[in-house]
C-alpha positions as CSV (number, residue, x, y, z in Angstrom):
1,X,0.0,0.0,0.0
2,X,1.3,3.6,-0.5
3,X,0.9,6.6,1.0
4,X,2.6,10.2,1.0
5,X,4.9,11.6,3.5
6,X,6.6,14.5,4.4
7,X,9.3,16.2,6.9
8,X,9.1,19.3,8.3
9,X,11.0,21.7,11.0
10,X,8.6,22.5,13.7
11,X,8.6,25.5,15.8
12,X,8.7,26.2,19.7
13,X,5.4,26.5,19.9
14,X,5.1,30.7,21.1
15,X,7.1,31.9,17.5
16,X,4.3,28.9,16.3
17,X,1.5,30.9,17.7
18,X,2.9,34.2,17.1
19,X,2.6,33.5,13.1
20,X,-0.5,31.4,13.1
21,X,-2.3,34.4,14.5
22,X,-0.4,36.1,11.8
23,X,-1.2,34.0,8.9
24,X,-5.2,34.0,10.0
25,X,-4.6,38.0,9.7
26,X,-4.3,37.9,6.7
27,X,-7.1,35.4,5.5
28,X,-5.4,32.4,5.2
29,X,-7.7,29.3,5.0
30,X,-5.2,26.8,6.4
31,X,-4.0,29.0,9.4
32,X,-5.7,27.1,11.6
33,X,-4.7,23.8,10.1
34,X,-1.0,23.9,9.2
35,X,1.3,25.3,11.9
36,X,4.0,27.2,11.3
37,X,6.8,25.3,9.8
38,X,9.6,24.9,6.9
39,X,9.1,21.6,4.5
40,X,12.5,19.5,4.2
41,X,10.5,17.1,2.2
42,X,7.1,18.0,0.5
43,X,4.0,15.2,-0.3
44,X,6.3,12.1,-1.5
45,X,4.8,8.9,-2.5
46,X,6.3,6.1,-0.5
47,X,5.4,2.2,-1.2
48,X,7.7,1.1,1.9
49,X,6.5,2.5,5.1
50,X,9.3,0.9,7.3
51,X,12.2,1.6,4.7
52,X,10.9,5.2,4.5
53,X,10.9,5.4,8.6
54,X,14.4,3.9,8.6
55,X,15.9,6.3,5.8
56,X,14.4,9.0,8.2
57,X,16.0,7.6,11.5
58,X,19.2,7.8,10.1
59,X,19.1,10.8,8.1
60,X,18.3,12.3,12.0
61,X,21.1,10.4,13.4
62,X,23.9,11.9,11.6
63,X,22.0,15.4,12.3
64,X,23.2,17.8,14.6
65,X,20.9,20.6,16.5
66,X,21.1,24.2,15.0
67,X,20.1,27.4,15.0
68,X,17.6,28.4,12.9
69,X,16.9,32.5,12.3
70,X,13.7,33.4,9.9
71,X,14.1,37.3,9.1
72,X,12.4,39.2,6.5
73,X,9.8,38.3,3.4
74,X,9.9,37.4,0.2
75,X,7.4,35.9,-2.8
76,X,7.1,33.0,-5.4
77,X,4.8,34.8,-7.6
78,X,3.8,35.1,-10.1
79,X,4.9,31.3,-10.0
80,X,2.9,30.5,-7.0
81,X,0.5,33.1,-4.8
82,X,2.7,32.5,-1.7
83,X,4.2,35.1,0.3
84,X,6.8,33.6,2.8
85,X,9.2,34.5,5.7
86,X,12.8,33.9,4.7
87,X,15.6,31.5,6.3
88,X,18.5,33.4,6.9
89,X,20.9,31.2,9.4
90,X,20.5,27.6,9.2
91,X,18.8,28.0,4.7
92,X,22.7,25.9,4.2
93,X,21.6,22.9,6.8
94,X,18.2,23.0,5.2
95,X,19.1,22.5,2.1
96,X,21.7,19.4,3.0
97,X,18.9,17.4,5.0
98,X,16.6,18.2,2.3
99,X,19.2,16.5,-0.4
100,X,20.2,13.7,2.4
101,X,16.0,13.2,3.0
102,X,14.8,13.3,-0.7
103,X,17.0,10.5,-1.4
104,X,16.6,6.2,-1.6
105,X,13.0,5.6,-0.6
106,X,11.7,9.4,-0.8
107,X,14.1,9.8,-4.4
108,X,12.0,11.4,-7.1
109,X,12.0,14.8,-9.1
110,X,10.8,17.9,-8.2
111,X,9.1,20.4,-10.1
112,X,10.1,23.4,-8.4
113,X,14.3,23.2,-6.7
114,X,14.3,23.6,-3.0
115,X,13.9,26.4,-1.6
116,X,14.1,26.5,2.9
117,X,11.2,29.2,3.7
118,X,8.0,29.4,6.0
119,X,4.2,29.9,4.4
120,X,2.8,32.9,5.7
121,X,0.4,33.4,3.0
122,X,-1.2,31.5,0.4
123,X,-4.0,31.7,-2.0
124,X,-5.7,34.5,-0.9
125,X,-6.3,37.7,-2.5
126,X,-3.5,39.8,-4.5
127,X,-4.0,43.0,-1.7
128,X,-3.6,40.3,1.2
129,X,-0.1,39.1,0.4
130,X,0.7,42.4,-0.7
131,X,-0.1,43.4,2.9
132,X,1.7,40.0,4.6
133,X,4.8,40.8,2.3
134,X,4.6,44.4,3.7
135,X,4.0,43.8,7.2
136,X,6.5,41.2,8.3
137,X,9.5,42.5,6.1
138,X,11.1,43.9,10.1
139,X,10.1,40.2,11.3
140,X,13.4,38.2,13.0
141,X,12.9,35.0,15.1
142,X,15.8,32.5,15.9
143,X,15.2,29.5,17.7
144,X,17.1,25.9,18.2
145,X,16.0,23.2,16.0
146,X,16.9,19.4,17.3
147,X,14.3,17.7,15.7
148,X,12.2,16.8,12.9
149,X,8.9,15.7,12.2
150,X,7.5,12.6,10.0
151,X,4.3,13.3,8.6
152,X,2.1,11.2,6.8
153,X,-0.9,12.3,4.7
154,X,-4.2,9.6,5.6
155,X,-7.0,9.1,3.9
156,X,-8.8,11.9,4.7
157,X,-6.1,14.3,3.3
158,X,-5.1,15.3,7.2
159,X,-1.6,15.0,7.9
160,X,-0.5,13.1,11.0
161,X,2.5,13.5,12.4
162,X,3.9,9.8,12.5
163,X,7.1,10.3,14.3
164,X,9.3,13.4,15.3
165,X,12.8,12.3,15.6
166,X,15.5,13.8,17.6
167,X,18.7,15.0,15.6
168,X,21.7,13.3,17.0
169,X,22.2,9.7,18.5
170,X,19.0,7.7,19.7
171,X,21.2,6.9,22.8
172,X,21.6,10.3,23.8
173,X,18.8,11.8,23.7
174,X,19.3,15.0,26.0
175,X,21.8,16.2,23.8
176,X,19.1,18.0,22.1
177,X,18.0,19.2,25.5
178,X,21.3,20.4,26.4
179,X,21.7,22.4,23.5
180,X,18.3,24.1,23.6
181,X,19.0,25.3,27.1
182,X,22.3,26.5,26.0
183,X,20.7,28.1,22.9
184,X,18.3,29.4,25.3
185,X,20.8,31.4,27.9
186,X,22.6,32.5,24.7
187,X,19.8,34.3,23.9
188,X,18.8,35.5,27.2
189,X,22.5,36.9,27.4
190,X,22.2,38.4,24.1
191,X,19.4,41.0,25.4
192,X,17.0,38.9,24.6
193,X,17.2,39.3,21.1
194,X,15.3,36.0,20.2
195,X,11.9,37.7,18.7
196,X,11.6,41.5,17.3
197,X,8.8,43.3,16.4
C-alpha cells in the first residue's frame, strides 16, 4: 500500500503561535490547520513505510541541533500566490537534509528546486499578500531546532505526524535538551534578542 509523507522543521510553539495568529490575519484558510513550519520534504509517494521510517531515522542520526533564524519576506509569484518568511541562518543545513532526506526511498524529481522558507500566505487575494509581504519585512525569530517531524498524509487528506525524531544519537537523547537550554541562555544573554517586532 502507498501513502505520502513529508518532513518538516517544527517551531517552539510561542514563534508557532505568534505566526499562526499572523497568517489567520491575513485570511489564510489553512492558518488554523497547518502550523507554522519549513518543509524538508514536500508530499512524496512512499510504497515502503518501514524503509521510508528507517531512511528517516538515520538521516536524524547523523543530524546535529542548529540554529535556525527566519528574518524578513519574500514571494514566489507570479509562479505561486505564496508570500513567505525567509531562512536566513541555518537555509545551508536546510538545504543538506533536504538532499540527504529526498533521497533512496523518498528519491524522485521535483518540479520546483528547494527552496528552505516558511508559508505565511497562500492563496488569498493579490491585496492580502501584498499586505503580509509588507508587514513582516522587520520580522526576526531564531530558535534551536533538534528535531524533525514525519508526517504522513491519511485518507482523509489530514496530515499526521507519525514520528518526530531527535537529531543526533538515539542513545543520547538530552543532547538536544542540552543544546536548547544552551541556545536558550545565549539568547537571554544576548538581550533577549530571540523575537523583534
Amino acid at each position: 500500500m502507498s501513502s505520502s509523507v513529508g518532513v518538516i522543521l517544527g517551531f517552539p510553539p510561542d514563534i508557532a503561535a505568534e505566526l499562526q495568529r499572523w497568517r489567520a490575519s491575513f485570511g489564510d484558510p489553512l492558518a488554523d490547520v497547518v502550523p507554522a513550519h519549513i518543509t524538508l520534504v514536500t508530499t512524496t509517494p512512499t510504497h515502503d513505510w518501514q524503509a521510508t521510517l528507517d531512511h528517516v531515522r538515520e538521516v536524524a542520526r547523523g543530524q546535529s541541533p542548529f540554529m535556525v533564524t527566519i528574518a524578513g519576506t519574500g514571494s514566489f509569484r507570479p509562479v505561486s500566490p505564496v508570500v513567505f518568511i525567509r531562512v536566513e541562518e541555518g537555509f545551508e543545513q536546510c538545504v543538506e537534509l533536504h538532499e540527504k532526506l529526498q533521497q533512496g526511498p523518498l528519491a524522485r524529481e521535483l518540479p520546483f528546486a528547494y527552496h528552505p522558507h516558511v508559508t505565511i500566505a497562500h492563496d488569498v487575494a493579490p491585496e492580502a499578500l501584498d499586505e503580509a509581504e509588507t508587514v513582516l519585512k522587520g520580522y526576526r525569530a531564531s530558535f534551536p531546532v533538534v528535531s524533525m517531524g514525519l508526517y504522513e498524509h491519511d485518507a482523509d487528506g489530514i496530515w499526521q505526524l507519525r514520528e518526530e525524531l531527535d537529531f543526533g544519537t538515539e542513545t543520547d537523547n538530552d543532547a538536544g535538551t542540552r543544546y536548547a537550554i544552551a541556545a536558550a541562555e545565549a539568547a537571554a544573554q544576548a538581550g533577549g534578542a530571540a523575537s523583534s517586532h
